[in-house]
C-alpha positions in Angstrom: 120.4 119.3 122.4 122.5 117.5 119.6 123.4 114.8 121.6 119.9 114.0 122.8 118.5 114.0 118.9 121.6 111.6 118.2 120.7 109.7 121.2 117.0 109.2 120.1 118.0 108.4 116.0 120.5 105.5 117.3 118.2 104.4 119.7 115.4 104.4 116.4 117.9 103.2 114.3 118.4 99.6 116.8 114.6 99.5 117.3 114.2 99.4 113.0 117.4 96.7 112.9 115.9 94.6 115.6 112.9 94.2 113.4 114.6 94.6 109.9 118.1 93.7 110.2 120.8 93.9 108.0 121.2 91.1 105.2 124.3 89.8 106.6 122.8 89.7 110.3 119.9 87.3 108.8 119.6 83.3 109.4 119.6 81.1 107.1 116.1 79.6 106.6 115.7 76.2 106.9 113.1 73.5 107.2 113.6 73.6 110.8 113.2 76.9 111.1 110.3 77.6 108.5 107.7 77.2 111.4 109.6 80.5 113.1 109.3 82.4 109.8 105.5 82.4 109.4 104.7 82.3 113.2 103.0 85.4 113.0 100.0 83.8 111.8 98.9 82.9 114.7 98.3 86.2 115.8 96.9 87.4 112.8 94.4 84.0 112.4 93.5 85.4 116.3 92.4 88.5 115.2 90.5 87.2 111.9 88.3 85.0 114.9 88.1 88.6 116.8 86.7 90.4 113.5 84.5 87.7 113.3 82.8 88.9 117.3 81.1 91.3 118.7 82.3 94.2 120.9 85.9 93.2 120.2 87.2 96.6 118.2 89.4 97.3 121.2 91.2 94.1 121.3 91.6 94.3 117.4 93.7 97.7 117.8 95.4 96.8 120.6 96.9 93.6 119.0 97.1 95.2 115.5 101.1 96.6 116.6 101.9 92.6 117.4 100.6 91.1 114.5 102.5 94.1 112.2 105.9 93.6 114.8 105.7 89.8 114.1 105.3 89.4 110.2 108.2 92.1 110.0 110.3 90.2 112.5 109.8 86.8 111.5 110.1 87.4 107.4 113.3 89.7 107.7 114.8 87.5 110.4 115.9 84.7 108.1 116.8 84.8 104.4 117.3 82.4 101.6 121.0 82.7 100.3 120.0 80.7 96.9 119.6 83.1 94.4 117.4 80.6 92.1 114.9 80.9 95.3 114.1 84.2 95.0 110.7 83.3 93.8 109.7 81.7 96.8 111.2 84.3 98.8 109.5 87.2 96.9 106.2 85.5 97.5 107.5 84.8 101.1 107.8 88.8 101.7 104.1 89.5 99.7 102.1 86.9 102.4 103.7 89.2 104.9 102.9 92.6 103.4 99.1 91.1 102.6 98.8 90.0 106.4 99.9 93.2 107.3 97.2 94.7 105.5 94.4 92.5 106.2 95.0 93.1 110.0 95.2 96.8 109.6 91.3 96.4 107.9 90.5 94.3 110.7 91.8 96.4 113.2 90.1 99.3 112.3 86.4 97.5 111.2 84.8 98.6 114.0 81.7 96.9 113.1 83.8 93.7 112.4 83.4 92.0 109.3 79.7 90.8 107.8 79.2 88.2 105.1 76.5 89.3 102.8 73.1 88.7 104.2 74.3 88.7 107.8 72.6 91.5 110.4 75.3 91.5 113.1 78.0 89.0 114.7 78.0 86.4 116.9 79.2 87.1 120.6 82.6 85.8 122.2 81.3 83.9 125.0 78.0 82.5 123.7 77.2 79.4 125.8 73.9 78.6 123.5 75.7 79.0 120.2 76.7 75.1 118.9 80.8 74.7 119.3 80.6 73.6 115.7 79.6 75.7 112.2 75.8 75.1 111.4 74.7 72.9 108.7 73.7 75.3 106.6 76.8 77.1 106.5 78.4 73.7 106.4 76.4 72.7 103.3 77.1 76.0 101.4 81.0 76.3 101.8 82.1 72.6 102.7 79.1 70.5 101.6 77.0 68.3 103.7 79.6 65.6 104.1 82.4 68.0 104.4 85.6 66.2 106.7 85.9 70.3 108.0 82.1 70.7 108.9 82.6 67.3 111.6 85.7 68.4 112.9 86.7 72.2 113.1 84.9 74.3 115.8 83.2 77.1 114.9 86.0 79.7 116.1 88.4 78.1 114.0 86.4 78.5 110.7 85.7 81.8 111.2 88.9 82.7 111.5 90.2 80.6 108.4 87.0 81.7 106.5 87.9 85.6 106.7 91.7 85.0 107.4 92.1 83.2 103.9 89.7 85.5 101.7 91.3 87.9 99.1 88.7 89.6 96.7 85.8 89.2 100.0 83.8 87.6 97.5 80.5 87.3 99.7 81.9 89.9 102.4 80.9 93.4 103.0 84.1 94.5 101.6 83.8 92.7 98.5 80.6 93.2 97.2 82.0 95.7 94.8 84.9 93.5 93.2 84.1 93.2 89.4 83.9 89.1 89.1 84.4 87.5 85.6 82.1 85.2 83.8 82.4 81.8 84.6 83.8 80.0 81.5 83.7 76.2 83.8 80.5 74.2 83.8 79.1 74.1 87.3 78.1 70.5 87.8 80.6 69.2 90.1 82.3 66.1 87.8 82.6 68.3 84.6 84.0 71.3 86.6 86.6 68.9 88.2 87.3 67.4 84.6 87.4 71.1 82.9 89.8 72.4 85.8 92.5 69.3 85.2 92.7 70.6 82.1 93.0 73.8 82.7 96.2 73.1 85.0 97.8 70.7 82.8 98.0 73.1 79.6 99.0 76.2 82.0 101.5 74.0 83.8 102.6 72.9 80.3 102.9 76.6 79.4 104.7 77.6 82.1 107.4 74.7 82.0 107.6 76.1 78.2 108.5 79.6 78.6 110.6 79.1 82.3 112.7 76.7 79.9 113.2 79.0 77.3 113.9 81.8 79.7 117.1 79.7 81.4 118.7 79.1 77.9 118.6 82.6 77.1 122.6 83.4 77.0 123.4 85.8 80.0 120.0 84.6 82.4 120.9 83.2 85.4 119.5 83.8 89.0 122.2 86.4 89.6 121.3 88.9 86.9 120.4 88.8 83.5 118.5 91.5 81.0 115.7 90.8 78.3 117.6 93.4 75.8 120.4 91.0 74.4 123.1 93.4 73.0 124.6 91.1 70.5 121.7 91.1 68.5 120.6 94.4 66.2 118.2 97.0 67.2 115.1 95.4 65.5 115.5 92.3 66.7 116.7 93.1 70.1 113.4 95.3 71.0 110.9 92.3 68.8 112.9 89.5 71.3 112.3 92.1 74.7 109.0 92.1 73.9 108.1 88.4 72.9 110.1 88.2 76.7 108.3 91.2 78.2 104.8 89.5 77.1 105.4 86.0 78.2 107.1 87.1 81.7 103.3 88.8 82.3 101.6 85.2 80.9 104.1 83.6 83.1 102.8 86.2 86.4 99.0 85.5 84.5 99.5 81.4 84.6 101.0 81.4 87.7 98.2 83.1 89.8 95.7 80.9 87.5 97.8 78.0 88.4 97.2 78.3 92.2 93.8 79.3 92.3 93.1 76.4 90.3 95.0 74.1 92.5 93.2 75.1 95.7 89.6 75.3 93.5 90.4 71.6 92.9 91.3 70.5 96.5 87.8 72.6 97.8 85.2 71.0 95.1 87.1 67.4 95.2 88.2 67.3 99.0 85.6 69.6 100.9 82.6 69.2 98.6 82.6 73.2 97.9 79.9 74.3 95.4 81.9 75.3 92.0 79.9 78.4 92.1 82.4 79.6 95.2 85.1 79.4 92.8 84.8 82.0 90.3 87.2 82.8 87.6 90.2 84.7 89.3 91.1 86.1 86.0 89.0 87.8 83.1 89.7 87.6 79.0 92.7 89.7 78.2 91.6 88.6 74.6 88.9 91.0 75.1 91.1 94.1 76.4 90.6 97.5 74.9 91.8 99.9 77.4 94.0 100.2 80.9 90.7 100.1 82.7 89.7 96.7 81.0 92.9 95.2 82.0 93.4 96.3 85.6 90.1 96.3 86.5 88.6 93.1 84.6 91.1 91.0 83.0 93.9 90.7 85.6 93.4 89.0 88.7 91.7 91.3 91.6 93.4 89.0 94.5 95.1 92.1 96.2 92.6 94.9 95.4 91.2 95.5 98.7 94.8 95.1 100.0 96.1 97.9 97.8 93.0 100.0 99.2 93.8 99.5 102.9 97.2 100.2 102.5 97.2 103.5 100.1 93.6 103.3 98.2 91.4 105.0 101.1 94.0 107.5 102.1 94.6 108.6 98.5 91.1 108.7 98.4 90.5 111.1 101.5 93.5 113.6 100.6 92.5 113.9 96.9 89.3 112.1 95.9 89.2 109.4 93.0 92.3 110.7 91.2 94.1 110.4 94.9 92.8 107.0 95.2 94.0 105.4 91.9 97.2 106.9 92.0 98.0 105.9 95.3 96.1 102.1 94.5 99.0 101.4 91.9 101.7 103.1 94.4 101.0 100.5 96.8 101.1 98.0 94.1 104.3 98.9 92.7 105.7 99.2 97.0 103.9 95.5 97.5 105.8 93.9 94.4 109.4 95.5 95.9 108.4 94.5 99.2 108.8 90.6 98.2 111.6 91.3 96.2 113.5 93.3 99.2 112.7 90.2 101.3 114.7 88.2 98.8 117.6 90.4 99.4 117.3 92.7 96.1 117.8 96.2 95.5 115.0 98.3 95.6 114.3 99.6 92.0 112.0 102.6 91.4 111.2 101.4 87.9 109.1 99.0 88.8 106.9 102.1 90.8 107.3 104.5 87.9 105.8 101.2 85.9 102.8 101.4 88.2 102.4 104.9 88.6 102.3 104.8 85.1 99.0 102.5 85.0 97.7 104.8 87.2 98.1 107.9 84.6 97.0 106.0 82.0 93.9 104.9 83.4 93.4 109.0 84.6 93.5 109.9 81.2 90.9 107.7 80.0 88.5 108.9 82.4 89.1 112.3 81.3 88.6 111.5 77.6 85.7 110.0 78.5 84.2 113.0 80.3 85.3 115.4 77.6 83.8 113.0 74.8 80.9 110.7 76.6 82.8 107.7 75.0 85.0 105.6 76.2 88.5 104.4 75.4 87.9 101.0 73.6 88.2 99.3 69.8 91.9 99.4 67.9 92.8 102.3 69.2 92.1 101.5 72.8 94.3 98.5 72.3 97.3 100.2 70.4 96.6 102.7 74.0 97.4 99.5 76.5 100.3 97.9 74.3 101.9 101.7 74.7 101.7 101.2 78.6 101.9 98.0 79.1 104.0 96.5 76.8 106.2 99.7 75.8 106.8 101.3 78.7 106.4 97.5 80.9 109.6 96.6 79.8 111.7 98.7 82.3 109.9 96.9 84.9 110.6 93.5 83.0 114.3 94.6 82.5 114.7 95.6 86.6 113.4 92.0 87.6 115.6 90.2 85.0 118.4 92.4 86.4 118.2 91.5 89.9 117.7 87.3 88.8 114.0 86.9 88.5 114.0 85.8 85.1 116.9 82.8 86.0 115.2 82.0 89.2 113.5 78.7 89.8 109.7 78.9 89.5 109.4 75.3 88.3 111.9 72.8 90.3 113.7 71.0 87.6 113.2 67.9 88.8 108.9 68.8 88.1 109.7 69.9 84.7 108.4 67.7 82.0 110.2 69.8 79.1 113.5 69.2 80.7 112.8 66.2 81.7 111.4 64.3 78.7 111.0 66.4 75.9 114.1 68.0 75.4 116.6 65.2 76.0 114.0 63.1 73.5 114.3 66.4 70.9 118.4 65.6 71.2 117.9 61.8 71.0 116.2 62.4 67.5 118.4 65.1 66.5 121.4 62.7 66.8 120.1 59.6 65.3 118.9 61.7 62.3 121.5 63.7 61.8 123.8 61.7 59.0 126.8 60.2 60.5 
């Protein structure tokens, strides 16, 4: 009997390395291979067209174990041996875990997925249907001269339409997701004008702190720590948390940075309506509790992914505390997923972080039932510096640890700071100095 059980945990054992092997057993990535690494969205884009049909549930759960087999496959299969990539890698592993999860809610929609408005799905084979979107579509996402209108068939922007979504603004699944208030004019030319802006002065931030953060004596992208030992107590703890702080502007400016990017290419390329493009953050100016922060001021990109892969079943085994607590365990599992990928350690601070969050937010629904008010005013924000910046710097600490903090997130050869300002700062140092 002890042989067969051995039998079956080696043969388990292969079937797990075959799809997660060993880092030393991984390929180096290359460009060459890079289409290998992310073919598993082909798959998964093939099932975004299938939630987007009728009567195709079956098909959904059948090809749900592929699509799940192939993002594991292709993103452990090769590996990045540069430590100062790690931030591509860790993002690398997170497109994979979010596929995962958007195919598991796709798989099991049985319904399919409904914009807003919309009574029930096309058909697969619907030989009166135009091959191309309708015009009124057409004028609402890609305007009425959009290149994408004229030349993708309908299939194919279906799938990209639900493939690509995040918060479901406009879905069935998103008609719940809290959305900030616009702080962009929505006439098309000032929009532009006001998002240029907007990614000049947070690529300008960024390129600021990611500078400071490499000369900090013992970063690199092998290891590092935010508590630097040679200094006293005081100051130690006042320079962890000035790095603490701007490492979560640097995670705030980055996600900004991208949605901002692709806001541009949809309003100046494809003719979008700026009223598709939302802010993807809210104020954290105006934070006055956990709840304000999580569920408001930081970005809400991954909230229905955090539901599908922990939020609903945390929900069904123990009602709303089960689903917040298990919401923030999948968030702290997603961010260690990417960072696994890139060939770290797994480190449960970064959970406890979350968990934490989780707690925190707990509690303030119980004050508020036990005094009808609710967490806010000085207070409330001495209550979120506790969890977020007191007990957020173990979480800080573990990523600096493991290289994150003397990775690359700006290439050097894009970065104005290194590039122009500080050799000009040494060029006037030296010609002032007195000889």
């Amino acid at each position: 009997m002890n042989e067969t059980w051995n039998e079956i945990y080696f043969a388990a054992v292969l079937a797990f390395r075959e799809f997660i092997p060993p880092w030393k057993d991984r390929e180096q990535l290359t460009w060459a291979r890079l289409p290998q690494a992310f073919l598993y969205l082909i798959p998964y884009f093939f099932m975004a067209y299938l939630v987007r049909r009728q009567g195709t549930h079956l098909m959904r759960l059948l090809l749900l174990p592929t699509v799940i087999a192939m993002a594991l496959r292709c993103t452990f299969r090769y590996k990045n041996e540069d430590p100062r990539m790690a931030w591509y890698e860790w993002n690398r592993g997170l497109l994979a875990l979010f596929v995962i999860a958007k195919s598991i809610d796709f798989a099991f929609a049985r319904e399919g997925r409904l914009k807003l408005g919309e009574q029930e799905l096309r058909r697969s084979h619907n030989g009166d249907a135009p091959r191309h979107i309708g015009k009124e579509r057409a004028a609402e996402l890609l305007g009425r001269t959009g290149p994408a209108a004229r030349i993708l068939p309908r299939s194919v922007f279906d799938a990209l339409e639900v493939g690509l979504t995040m918060r479901g603004i406009g879905w069935d699944f998103g008609k719940h997701v809290p959305l900030p208030r616009s702080t962009r004019p929505l006439e098309r030319r000032a929009f532009i004008r006001a998002t240029v802006k907007d990614i000049i002065l947070t690529q300008l931030f960024i390129d600021i702190f990611d500078t400071i953060t490499k000369y900090l004596p013992g970063v690199t992208a092998t290891g590092g720590t935010i508590f630097l030992q040679g200094l006293p107590p005081l100051q130690r703890y006042a320079v962890s948390t000035a790095l603490h702080i701007g490492h979560g502007l640097l995670i705030f400016a980055g996600v900004s940075l991208v949605y901002d990017y692709l806001s541009l290419v949809g309003v100046l390329f494809f003719h979008q309506s700026p009223s598709l493009w939302p802010p993807i953050h809210g104020s954290l100016l105006r934070v006055r509790s956990l709840h304000d922060l999580w569920a408001q001021a930081w970005h809400q990109a991954f909230r229905y992914t955090f539901l599908t892969l922990a939020g609903f079943g945390g929900k069904w085994l123990a009602g709303g505390v089960g689903m917040v607590m298990s919401c923030f365990l999948a968030s702290g599992l997603f961010h260690e997923f990417g960072l696994v990928v890139a060939g770290k350690e797994f480190d449960m601070n970064v959970v406890i972080f979350f968990l934490l969050q989780a707690i925190g937010i707990l509690l303030e629904k119980a004050f508020k039932a036990l005094t009808g008010r609710k967490v806010g005013g000085p207070l409330g924000l001495i209550w979120t510096a506790l969890f977020v910046v007191g007990f957020g710097q173990k979480c800080t600490e573990s990523w600096f640890n493991r290289g994150i903090g003397g990775a690359i997130s700006i290439p050097p050869s894009l970065s104005v700071i290194r590039l122009v300002v500080l050799p000009l700062i040494r060029l006037v140092i030296r010609y002032s100095s007195p000889s």
